[in-house]
N, C-alpha and C positions, 0 to 999 in steps of 0.2 A: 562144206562137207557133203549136202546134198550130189551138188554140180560134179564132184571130185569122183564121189562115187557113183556116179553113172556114167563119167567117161574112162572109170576102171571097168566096169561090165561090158562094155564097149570096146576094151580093148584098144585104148588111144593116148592111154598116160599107165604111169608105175608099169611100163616095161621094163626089159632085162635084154643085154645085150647076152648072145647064146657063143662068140667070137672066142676063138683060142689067141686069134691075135688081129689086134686091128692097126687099116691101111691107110683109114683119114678120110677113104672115098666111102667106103660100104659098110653095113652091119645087118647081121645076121640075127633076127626078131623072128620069135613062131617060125621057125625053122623055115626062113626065107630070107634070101638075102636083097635088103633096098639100101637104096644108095641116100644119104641120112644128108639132108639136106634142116638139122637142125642142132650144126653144131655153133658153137659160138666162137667156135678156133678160128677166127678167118683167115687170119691169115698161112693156115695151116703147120704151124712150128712145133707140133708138139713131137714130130718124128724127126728135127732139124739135128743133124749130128752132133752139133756140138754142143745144144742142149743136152741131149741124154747122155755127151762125154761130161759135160759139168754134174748132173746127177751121179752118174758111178765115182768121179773122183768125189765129191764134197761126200759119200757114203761112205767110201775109202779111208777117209782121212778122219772124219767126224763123228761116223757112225750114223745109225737113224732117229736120233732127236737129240738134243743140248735142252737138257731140264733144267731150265731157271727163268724165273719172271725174271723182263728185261731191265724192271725197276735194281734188280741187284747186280746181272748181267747179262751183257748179248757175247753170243760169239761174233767174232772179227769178222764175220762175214757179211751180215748187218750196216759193219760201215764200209766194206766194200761195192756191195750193193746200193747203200743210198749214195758213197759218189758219185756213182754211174748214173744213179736217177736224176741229181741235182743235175747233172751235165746233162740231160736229153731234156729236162726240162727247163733248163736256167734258172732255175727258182729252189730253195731249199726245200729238201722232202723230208716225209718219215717211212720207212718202211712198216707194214703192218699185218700181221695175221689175215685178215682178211678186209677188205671194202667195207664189211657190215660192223666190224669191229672197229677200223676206223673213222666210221660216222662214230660210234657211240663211245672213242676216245676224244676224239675233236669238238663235238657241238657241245657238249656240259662244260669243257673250257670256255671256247671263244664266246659264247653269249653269255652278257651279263644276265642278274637277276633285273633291271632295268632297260632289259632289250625285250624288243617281241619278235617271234618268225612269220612269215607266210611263208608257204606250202603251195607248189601245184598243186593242181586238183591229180596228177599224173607222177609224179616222181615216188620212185623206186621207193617200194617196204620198208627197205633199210634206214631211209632217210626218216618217214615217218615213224620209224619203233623209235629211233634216235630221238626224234620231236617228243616224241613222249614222255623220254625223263625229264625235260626240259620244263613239259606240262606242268609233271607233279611235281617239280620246284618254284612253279606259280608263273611264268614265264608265257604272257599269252599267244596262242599258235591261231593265224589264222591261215585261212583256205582263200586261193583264187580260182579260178577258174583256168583249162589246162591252155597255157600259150596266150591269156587275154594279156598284152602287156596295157592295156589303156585302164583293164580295172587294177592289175595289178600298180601302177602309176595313182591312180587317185588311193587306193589304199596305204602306200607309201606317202604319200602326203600325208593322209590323216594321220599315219600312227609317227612319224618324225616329229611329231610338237608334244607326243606323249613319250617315246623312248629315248634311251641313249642311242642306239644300233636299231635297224628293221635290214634282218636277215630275210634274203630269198634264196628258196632250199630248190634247185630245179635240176632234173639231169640234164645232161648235155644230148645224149641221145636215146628216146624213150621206148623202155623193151619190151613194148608190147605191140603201138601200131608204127616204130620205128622212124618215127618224124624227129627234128630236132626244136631245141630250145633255140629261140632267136638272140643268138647273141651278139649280136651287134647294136641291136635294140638296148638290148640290157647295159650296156657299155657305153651307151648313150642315157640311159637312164642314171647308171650308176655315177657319171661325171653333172650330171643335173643336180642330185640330191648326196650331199656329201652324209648323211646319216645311212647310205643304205648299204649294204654290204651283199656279197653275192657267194653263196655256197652250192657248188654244181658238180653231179657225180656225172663223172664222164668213162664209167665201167665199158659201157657198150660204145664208145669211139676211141677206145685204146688202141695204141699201137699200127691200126689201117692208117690213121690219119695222121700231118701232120708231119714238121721236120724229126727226123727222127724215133717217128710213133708218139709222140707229145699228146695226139688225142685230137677229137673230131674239135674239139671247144679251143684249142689251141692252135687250130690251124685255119681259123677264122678270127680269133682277135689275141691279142700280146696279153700278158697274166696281168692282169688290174690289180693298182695295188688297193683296193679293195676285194678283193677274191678270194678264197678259197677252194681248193680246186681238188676232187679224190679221183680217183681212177682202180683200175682191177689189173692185178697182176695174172690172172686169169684169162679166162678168153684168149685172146689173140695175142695175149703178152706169154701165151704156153707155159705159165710156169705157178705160182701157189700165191697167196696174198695182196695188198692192196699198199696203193702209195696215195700220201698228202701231200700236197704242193701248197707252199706258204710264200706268201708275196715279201715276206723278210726273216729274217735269223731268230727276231727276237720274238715272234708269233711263233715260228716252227719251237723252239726251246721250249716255249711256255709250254703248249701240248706236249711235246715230250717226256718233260718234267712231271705232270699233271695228268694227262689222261689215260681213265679208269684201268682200261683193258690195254694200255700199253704199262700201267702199273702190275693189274695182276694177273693178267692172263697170257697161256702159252707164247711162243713165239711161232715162226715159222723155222719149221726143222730142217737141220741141215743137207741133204737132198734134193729139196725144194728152193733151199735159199741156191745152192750150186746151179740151178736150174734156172733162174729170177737173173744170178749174174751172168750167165753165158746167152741170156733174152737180153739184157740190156745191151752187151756186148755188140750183141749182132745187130740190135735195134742203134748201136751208134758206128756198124758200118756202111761200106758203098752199096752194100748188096739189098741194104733193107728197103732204100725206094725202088727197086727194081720189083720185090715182093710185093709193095704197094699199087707200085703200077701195075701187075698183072692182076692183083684181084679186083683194081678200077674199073679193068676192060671188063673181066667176066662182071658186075653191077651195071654196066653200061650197058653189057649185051643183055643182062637179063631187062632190063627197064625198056629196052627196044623191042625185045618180043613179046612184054606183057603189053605194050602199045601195040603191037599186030595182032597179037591174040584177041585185043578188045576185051583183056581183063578191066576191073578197076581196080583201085587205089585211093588209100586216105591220102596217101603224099607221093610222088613219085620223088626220090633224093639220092645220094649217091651214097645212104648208108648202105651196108649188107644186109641190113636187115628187113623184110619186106611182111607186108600185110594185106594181105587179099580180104575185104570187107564181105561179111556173108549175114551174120544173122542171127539166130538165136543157137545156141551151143547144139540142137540135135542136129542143123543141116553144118553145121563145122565137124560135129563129128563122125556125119555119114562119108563127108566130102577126101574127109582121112582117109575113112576106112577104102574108101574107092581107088583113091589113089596109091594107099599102102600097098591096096591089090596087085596094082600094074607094076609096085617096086620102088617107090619112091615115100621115104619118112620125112613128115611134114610134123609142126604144131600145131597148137590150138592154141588161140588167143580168145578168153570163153569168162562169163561171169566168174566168181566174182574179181577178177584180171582186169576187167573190162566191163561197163555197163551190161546189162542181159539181152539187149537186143542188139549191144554192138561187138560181137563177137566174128571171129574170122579167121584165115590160115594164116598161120607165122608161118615165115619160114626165111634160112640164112643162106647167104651164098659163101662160100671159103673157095680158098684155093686147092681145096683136095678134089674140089669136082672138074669137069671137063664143059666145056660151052656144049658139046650132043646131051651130056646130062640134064642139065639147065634148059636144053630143047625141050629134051621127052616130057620131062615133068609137067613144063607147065602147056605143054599141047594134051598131056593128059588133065592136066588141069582144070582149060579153058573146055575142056569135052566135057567134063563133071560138072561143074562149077553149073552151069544153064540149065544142066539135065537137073540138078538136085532142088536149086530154086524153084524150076517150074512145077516141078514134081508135090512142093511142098505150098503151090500156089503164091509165091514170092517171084520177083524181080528185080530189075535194076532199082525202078522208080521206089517200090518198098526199101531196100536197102538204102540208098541215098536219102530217103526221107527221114529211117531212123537216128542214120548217121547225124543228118543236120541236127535235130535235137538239140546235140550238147556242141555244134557247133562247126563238126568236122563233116570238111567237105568231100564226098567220092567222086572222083573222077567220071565226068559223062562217058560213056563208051555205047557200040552201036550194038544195041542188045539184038543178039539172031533171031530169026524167025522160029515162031514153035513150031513144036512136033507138030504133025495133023493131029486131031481130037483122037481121043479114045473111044469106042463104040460105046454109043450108051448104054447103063447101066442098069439095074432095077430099080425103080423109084427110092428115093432116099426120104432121109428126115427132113423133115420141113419146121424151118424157125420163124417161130410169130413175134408181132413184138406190136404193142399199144404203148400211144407217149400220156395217153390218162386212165386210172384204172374205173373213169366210169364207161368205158369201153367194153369193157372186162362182164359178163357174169357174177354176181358176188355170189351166189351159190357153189358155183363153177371154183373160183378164187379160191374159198373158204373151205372148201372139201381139199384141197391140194395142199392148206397153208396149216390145216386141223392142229393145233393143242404149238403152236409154235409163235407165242406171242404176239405184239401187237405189230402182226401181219395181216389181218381180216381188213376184207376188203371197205368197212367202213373206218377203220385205223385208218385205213393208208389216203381215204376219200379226204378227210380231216388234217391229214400231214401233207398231202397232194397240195391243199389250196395256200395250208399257211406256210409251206417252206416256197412254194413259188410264188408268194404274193410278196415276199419279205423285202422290206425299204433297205435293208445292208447288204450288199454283197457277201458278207462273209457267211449270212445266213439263209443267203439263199440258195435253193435246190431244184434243179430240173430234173425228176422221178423219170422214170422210164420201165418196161414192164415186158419179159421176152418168155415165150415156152416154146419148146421142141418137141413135136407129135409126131411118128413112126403113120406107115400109110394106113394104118387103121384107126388111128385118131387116138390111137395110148398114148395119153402124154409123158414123154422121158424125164423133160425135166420143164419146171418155172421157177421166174425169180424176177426181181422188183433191184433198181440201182436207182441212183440218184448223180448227177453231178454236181460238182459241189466246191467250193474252196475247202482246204484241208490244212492245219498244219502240221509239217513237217515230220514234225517232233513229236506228234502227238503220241508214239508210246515210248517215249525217249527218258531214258534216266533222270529224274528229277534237278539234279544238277545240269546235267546239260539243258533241261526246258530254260533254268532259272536266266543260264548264261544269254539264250535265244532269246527272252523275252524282255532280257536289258535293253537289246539290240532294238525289238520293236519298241517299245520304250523309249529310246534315244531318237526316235525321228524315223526309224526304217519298220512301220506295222506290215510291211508285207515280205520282212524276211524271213525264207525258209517256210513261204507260203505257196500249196500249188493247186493247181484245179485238177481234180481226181475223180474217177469214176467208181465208185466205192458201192458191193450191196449194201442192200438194205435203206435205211432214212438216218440224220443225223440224230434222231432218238431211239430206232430200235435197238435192241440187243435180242442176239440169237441165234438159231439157225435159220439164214437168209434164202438159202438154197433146197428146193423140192428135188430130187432126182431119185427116180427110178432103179436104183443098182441091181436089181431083178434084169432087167433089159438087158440086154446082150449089145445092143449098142449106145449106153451112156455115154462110153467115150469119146463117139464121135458127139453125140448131142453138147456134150461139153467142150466140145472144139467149135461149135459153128457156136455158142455162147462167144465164148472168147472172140472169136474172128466176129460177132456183130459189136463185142464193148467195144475191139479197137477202135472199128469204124464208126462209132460214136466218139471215142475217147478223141481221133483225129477232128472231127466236124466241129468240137467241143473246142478244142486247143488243149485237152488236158493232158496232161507230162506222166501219170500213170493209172492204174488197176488196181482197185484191192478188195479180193472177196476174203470178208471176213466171217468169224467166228464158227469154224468147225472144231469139231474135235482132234485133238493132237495126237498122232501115235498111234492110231487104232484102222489108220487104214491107209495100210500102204500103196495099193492100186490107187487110191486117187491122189498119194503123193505123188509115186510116177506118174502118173497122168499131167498133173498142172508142169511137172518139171517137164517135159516133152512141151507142152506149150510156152513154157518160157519164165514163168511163175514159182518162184522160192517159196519156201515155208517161211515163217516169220512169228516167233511163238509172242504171244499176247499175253497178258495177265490172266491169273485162271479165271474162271467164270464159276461163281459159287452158286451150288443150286440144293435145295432141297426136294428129295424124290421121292419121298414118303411122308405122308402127313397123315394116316389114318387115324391119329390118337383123337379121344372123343372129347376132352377136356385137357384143364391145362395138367393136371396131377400125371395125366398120362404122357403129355408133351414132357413134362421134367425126366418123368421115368427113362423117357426115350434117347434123355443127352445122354454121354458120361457123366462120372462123379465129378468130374472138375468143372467139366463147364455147367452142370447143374448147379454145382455150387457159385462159378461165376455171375449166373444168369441171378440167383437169386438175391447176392451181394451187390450185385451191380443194373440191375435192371428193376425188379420186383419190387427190393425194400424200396427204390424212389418212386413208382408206380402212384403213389398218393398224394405226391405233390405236383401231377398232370391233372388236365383234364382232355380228355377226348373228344376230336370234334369231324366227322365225318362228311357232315351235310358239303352240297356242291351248289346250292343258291349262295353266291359271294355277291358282297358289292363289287367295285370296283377298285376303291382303297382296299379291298382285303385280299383282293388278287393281286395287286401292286406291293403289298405286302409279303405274300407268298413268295413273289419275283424275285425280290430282293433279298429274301433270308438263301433262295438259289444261287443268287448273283455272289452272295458272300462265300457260299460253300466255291460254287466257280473260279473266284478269285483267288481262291489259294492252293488248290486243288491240280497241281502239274502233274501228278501221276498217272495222268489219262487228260493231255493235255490240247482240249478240243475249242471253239470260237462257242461264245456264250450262246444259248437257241432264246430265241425273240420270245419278246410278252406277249407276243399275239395265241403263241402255241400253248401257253397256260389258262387263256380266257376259252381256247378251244376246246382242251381234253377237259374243263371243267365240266362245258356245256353237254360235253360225248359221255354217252352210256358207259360204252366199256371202260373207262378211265377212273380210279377210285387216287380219291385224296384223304390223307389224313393230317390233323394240325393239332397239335399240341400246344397248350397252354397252361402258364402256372395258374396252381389253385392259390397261391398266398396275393395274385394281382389283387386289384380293390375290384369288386364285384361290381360298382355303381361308375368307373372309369370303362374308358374304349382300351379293350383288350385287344394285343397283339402276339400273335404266335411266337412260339420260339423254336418249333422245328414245324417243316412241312415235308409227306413224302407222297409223290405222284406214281400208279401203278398202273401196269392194264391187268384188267381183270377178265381171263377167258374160260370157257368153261370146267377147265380143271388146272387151266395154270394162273398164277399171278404174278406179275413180272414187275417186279420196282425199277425204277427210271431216274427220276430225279431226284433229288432231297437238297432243303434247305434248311442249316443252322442259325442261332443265334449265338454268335460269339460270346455275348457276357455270361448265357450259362450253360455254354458246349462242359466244361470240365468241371463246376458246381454241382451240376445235376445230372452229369452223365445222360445231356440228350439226346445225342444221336446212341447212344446202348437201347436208348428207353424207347423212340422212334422205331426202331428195327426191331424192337421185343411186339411193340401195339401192331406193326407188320405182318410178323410172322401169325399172331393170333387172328387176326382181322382178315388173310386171307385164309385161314381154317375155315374163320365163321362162316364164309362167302361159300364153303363146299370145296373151295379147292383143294386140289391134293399132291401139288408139284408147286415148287417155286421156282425162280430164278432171283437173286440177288445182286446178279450183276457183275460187274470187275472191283477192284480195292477192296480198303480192308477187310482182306483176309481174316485176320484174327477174331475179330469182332461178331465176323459172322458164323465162323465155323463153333463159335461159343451158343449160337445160336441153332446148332444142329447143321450148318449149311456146310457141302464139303467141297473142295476144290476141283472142276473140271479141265486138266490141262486143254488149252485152246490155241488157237493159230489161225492166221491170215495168208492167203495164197497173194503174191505180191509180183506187182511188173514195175518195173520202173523203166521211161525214156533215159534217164539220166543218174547218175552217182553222186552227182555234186553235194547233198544236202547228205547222203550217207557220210561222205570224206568230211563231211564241216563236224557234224555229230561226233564221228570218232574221233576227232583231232579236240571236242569240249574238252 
């Protein structure tokens, strides 16, 4: 939504053709006419004559729509049209409403309730919305990675001793950075392992490729008779709806019979279907390889002069379809806008289409253009393309490097010389950065970081030593520490990161943690695990970020922030960014801001805080709930109140920190709703020893008094001069729901840090409920987010 509507304000998508009548070569946008080099017509049929003679007669004769599901009837034209398909395919078809509808007639048949799917990490929407009723009939969908056939092979091993079928759902040619699926591979895979089956939409290789127009996947291997194969009667097929290609009669009938949206939804109306048979017609004359061959030439010639121009390329191929690799969606959208200028309309291949930093121009070639068009464009192109990189301080070598990431390779090309320098400037901002905050000022620190939790610079001295001394990788953190000061030494902005391993999932729907953590569970602990560059430490909460928005130039000080995580995040190995915990909704200039940088929003669990604590005892704290939850608090917190005792002190042995650990370790182990790697024992003997750090431990009063007593809840806070901030807490299972202890915990809480003076809380993420009973209200909050890669998003949405 973000990404959409900013390249609506831009003026680069949700245009409107302004044409009284269109030629196939040009269209008139903002009252300018460019020559539209983003159709999918390629083959250009959509103005073929005897196409639009089959339209006026099938209107003629039929009218403009035949209203009946085709479960009761089709009109005759139906089975005229799927003759024509079975003969250009050799293989029995269905005809279908559309490609999207014939995924989501076909996959609920052919896969059983004892099959599982894989999924490119890349294959078309339609396939995955498909996957997904599949999901919610129990059906497990896994993810590969896009084009890996060696993990996609060892996955196929494993899940064949568990299923009947393991379908792979892939397109044939992919419409975004218009590479194809290896299919030949797959065909050698699919003759290796007789349980695997192969489901591949080949929308975008219709009718270019191929005897007959049979399809870019057809004209590299015979129909397997494990196969399933869809295609778009669209695009380049010029006419309305989608065809299934079935490897025998009695697979094609099943679907027939059976699926959903060939049961209850429209047909294709009779104009379109008269339109569908005079395409296939033509697609089984002598003239249609001659239209193939002339749009070969114009892809060859184009693929020739992006090799002189010294563009690059994720795949150089002989689809129409082409991807020029640029970067993060502002310099895809400027690179439009430039060349819209000169006359020529181009796409965007831009988040979330695409990874966020792997963004770039689409753009098709058809037969409506001329080889001088195909000149101009991309010599305006290649004139853009360098000027906007450089401009944006990007390159070849940045672009290649994002690209590899996830695996895709861009073409080396001989990047031009820069412009000479631009004359310098007046002094700019200057970014500092210390890799230990006893570098730092704590005075200095502390005035910057004032009433913002356990951010003081003797917090972070404390968390510095024990997240970088820590014996696990997963708990270990390399802190780091940046401010930006204008030339008079007003600091714009500071802030404190950490790198770190992360998981994935960590604010992932609880069912999907549960499914993740089978996975670790089962032998793989570092799936859906990354190394991230995250503010803050893996125990603050809060506002992580000091900035200035008085300054006139934040913006930029938050641009040279960003451009120094990268360059951490690269030195690091880590695969993303995440500044977390602002407020949601209330400031739009620094959502545009992150989104110009590259950075989604990403809403988080609210963050409960209390902002007013003035009351002087407790009779005035009740006053101050509502009537409900006063009455909650009193039934469920108060009346148990006498069967605790309270224990505050911070001289522990060492079994009784070992203790505390543990009742943490239990609340941890169950606790996916916020779904993070456990923080080490070392970090609870520290905040014990540190001033600002308050604990409280609850104990029954019914224990035996002359026995070793052990807690049954403990809650860790920082305590600063007018905030208190709860952190961790630890239960006791046998009387979490007997005694209502964590109500009881978060009641002794809230009074404990009154008593301390404070007069603002923070209570953290989760239960909600629990705490807003408690006077605490809900602050919408959000994460500014980068990711190198999508992989771990697609695995998530497919739980």
């Amino acid at each position: 939504m973000q990404v959409a509507a900013d390249a609506e304000s831009r003026g680069v998508v949700l245009l409107s053709t302004q044409d009284e009548t269109l030629d196939g070569r040009t269209l008139q946008v903002d009252d300018r006419e460019v020559v539209n080099f983003g159709s999918c017509s390629y083959l250009g049929l959509e103005h073929d004559p005897s196409i639009l003679a089959g339209i006026v007669d099938a209107a003629r004769r039929f009218g403009s729509q035949f209203s009946s599901s085709r479960a009761y009837m089709s009109i005759g034209q139906y089975d005229e049209l799927e003759a024509l398909l079975d003969e250009i395919f050799e293989r029995p078809t269905i005809a279908c409403a559309s490609t999207t509808l014939g995924h989501v007639s076909a996959l609920p048949v052919l896969v059983g309730d004892d099959d599982a799917i894989v999924l490119d990490q890349q294959v078309h929407h339609s396939v995955q919305t498909a996957a997904q009723l599949l999901k919610a009939r129990g059906v497990p969908v896994h993810i590969v990675r896009h084009n890996r056939m060696d993990r996609l092979e060892a996955l196929v091993r494993e899940l064949e001793n568990k299923h009947e079928r393991v379908w792979y759902l892939a397109d044939g040619v992919y419409s975004m950075y218009g590479d194809a699926a290896p299919v030949d591979e797959l065909v050698e895979m699919l003759d290796r392992h007789r349980r695997m089956w192969l489901y591949i939409d080949d929308a975008h290789g219709m009718s270019w490729a191929g005897e007959h127009g049979r399809g870019y996947v057809r004209s590299r291997i015979e129909h397997h008779p494990r196969m399933v194969l869809a295609a778009s009667l669209n695009k380049a097929f010029a006419a309305a709806g989608g065809v299934l290609v079935f490897p025998d009669q009695a697979l094609r009938d099943r679907v027939r019979r059976c699926g959903p949206t060939l049961i209850f939804s429209g047909p294709i109306q009779p104009p379109m279907l008269g339109a569908a048979i005079a395409s296939a017609r033509l697609h089984l004359s002598d003239g249609h390889a001659q239209a193939q061959a002339e749009l070969r030439a114009l892809v060859e010639h184009t693929n020739r002069r992006i090799a002189e121009l010294g563009l690059p390329q994720v795949e150089a191929n002989e689809t129409p379809l082409f991807f020029i690799p640029t970067g993060l969606p502002r310099l895809v959208y400027e690179l439009i806008k430039r060349v819209m200028g000169d006359g020529c309309y181009l796409n965007s291949a831009v988040f979330p289409a695409v990874p966020m930093k792997q963004g770039g121009i689409r753009f098709t070639i058809h037969r409506g253009l001329r080889t001088a068009d195909i000149d101009f464009m991309l010599e305006r192109l290649a004139h853009h393309y360098w000027q906007v990189l450089a401009e944006e301080g990007s390159g070849l070598d940045q672009v290649r490097r994002a690209f590899r990431m996830t695996g895709l390779v861009v073409s080396q090309v001989a990047e031009p010389s820069p412009e000479p320098p631009l004359p310098l400037r007046a002094p700019g901002l200057r970014l500092r950065h210390a890799a230990s905050i006893h570098e730092l000022d704590p005075a200095w620190w502390d005035a910057c970081f004032e009433g913002r939790g356990a951010m003081t610079h003797s917090a972070l001295a404390m968390m510095e030593q024990v997240f970088r001394g820590a014996d696990d990788p997963e708990q270990r953190a390399e802190p780091g520490y940046v401010w930006v000061e204008d030339e008079q030494g007003r600091v714009v902005l500071a802030t404190m990161y950490a790198v770190s391993l992360i998981k994935e999932d960590m604010f992932a729907r609880t069912q999907v943690s549960e499914r993740i953590e089978q996975i670790r569970r089962e032998g793989d602990p570092h799936y859906l695990v990354a190394k991230a560059v995250v503010l803050g430490t893996p125990l603050s909460v809060g506002e992580h970020l000091m900035i200035d928005r008085s300054h006139p130039r934040w913006g930029e000080a938050l641009s040279q922030l960003v451009d120094h995580l990268q360059a951490v995040k690269q030195r690091a190995g880590a695969s993303q960014i995440l500044l977390r915990d602002f407020p949601m909704g209330d400031d739009e200039a620094m959502r545009a801001r992150m989104l110009e940088l590259g950075f989604f929003e990403y809403q988080l669990p609210d963050m409960m805080t209390i902002d007013h604590m003035g009351w002087a005892d407790r009779e005035q704290y009740l006053a101050s709930l509502g009537g409900k939850y006063r009455y909650n608090l009193r039934k469920e917190a108060i009346a148990f109140e006498d069967r605790f005792e309270m224990d505050t002190s911070k001289e522990l042995s060492e079994s009784e920190v070992e203790q505390c650990y543990a009742l943490y370790r239990a609340v941890h182990a169950r606790s996916l709703r916020l779904n993070v790697f456990p923080l080490p024992l070392e970090l609870f003997r520290a905040m014990l020893r540190h001033p600002e750090y308050d604990v409280i431990r609850l104990f029954l009063r019914e224990e035996a008094s002359d026995g070793p007593r052990r807690p049954v809840a403990v809650l860790v806070s920082h305590r600063g001069r007018e905030q208190y901030t709860a952190l961790l807490v630890g239960l006791d299972d046998s009387t979490l729901y007997t005694h209502k202890t964590y109500k009881q915990v978060l009641f002794r809480c809230v009074e404990r840090a009154r008593a301390l003076g404070c007069t603002r809380m923070n209570l953290a993420f989760t239960a909600d409920l629990e705490k807003k009973k408690l006077g605490a209200r809900p602050q919408p909050t959000c994460a500014y987010v980068q990711l190198d890669d999508d992989y771990a998003a697609v695995v998530m949405e497919a739980c």
